[in-house]
N, C-alpha and C positions, 0 to 999 in steps of 0.2 A: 504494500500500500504506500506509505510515505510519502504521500502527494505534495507534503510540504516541505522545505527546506527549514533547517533550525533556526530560531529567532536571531533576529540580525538588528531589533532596533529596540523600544521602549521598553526600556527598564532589562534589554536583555543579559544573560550572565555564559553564553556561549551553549547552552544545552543542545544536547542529541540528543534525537532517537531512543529511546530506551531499544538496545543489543537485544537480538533473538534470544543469546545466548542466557542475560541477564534479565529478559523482559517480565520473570514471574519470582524469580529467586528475590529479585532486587534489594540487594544489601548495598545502600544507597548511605554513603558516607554524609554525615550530616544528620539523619535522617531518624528518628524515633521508629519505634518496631510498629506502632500501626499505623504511621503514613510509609512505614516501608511495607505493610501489606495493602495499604491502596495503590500503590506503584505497584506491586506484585500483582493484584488484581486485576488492574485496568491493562499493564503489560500485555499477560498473558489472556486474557479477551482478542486484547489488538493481535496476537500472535495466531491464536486460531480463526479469527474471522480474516484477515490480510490474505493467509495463503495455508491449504491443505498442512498440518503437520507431517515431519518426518518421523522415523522409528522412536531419534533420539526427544524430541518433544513429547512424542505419545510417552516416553519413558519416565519423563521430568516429571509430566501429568501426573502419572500412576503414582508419582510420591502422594498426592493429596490426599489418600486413605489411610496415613500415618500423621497427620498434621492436626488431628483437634480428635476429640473424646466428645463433644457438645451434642445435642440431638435436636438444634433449632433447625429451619428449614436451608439455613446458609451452610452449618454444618454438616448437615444430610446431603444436599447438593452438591458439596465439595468430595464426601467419600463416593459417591454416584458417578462423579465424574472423573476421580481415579481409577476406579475400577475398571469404569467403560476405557480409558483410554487404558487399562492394562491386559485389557480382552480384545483391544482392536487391532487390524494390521494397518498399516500406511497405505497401501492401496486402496483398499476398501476403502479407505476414510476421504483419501483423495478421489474417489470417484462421488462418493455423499459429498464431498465440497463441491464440486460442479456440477451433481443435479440439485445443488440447493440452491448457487447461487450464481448459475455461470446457463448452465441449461443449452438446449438446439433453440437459440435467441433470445433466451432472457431464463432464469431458475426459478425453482419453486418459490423461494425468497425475494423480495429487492429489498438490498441494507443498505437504503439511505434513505436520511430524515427526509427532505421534501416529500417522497413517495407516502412517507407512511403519515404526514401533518397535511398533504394535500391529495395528495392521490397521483400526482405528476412529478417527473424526475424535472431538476434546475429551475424549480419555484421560489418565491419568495424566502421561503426558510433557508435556502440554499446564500441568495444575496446578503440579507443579514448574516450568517457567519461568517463568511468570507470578511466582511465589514469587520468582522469583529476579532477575528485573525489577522488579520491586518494592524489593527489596536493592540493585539497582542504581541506583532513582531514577528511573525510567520510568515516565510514569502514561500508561495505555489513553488515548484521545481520543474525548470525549462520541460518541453516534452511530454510531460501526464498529464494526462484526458481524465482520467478518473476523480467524481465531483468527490469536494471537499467532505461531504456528508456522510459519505461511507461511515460504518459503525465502527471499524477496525480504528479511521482516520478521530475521529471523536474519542474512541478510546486512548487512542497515541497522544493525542494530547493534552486530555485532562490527568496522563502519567506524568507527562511531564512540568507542566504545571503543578503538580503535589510535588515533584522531583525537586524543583526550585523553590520549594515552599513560597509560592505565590500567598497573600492574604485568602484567607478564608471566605472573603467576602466575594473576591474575585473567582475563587473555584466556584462557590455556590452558584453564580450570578452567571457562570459559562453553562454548569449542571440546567441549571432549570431551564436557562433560555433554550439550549441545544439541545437537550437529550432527556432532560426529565417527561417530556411531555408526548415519547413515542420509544424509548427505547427499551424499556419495562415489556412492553406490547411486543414488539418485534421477537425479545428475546424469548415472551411465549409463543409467539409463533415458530420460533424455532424448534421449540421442546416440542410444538404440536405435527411439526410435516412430517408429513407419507415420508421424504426422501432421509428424513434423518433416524441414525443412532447413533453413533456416536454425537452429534450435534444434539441431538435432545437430551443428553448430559452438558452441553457446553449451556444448551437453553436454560437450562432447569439454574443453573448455576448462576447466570446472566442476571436472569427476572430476580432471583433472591439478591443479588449482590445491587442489584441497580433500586433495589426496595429499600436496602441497608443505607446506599447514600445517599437517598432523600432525606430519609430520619435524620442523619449524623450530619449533613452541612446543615438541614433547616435548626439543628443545637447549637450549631458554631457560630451562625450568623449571628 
């Protein structure tokens, strides 16, 4: 995905990309253990919705069923989606990533907000972020076509803004505008298509974690 280039201007402090490699582990120097598991979270969302994982990702994944004891519905979604990615092979998985989201002209899915706040791809909700990435210091990258709205692109960068510990005010104010008000939805439509299983552990896992940061920015703000 990475449709954007790293911030280059307001208030910028040189950030990348959160690394495939580091995008869910992320032990983010600076960083407290639960904004290093929002960096972790959002990461690896952006990892699996960007592009099919390989063996070594499905591998990363299957750590999640060692990672909490809890039985709320985020901790339940997290061992669901270890599992799954510890029972799946990378073919399979990359063939359910392009009938979910690539398809013969379009997937079972479309992951991006315009579609899902209008019903049409490069609508208005598309112009405002752009706007508003723009404000943040984010410049497009010469050559991709692929709109800024994608789910993977929205997760990339609400990591990275926790990554730079941006104001609280500012993440909450990105959340709501951008992703509070369709990404919840998407993410159970994910858990719901015909074409997914291993994605209907990524969904399942989505809709509880994007339920989580409503709660916890509308605390901080």
């Amino acid at each position: 995905m990475n449709d954007l280039s790293p911030r280059t201007q307001n208030n910028s402090t040189n950030s990348q990309w959160p690394s495939e490699e580091a995008a869910y582990s992320a032990e983010v120097i600076g960083l407290d253990e639960e904004q290093q598991c929002r960096v972790g979270a959002y990461g690896m969302l952006a990892q699996l919705l960007r592009n099919p994982p390989d063996q070594q990702v499905l591998s990363q994944v299957s750590a999640f069923t060692e990672l909490t004891s809890e039985i709320d519905e985020l901790a339940l979604s997290m061992t669901m989606l270890g599992l799954s990615a510890a029972s799946s092979n990378c073919a399979a998985v990359d063939d359910e990533f392009h009938n979910l989201f690539i398809g013969m002209g379009r997937g079972e899915l479309v992951p991006y907000g315009s579609w899902y706040q209008t019903g049409f791809l490069m609508e208005r909700p598309l112009g405002r972020l752009r706007d508003d990435l723009v404000r943040l210091g984010f410049q497009r990258q010469q050559g991709v076509t692929e709109p800024e709205d994608h789910v993977a692109a929205l997760c990339e960068v609400m990591a990275i803004l926790i990554q730079e510990s941006q104001p609280f005010q500012l993440q909450a104010e990105f959340f709501e505008t951008h992703m509070a008000g369709w990404l919840e939805r998407f993410f159970n439509d994910l858990s719901d298509a015909r074409s997914a299983v291993f994605y209907k552990a990524v969904g399942r896992f989505g809709a509880a974690y994007m339920a989580l940061e409503k709660r916890y920015l509308n605390m901080t703000v």
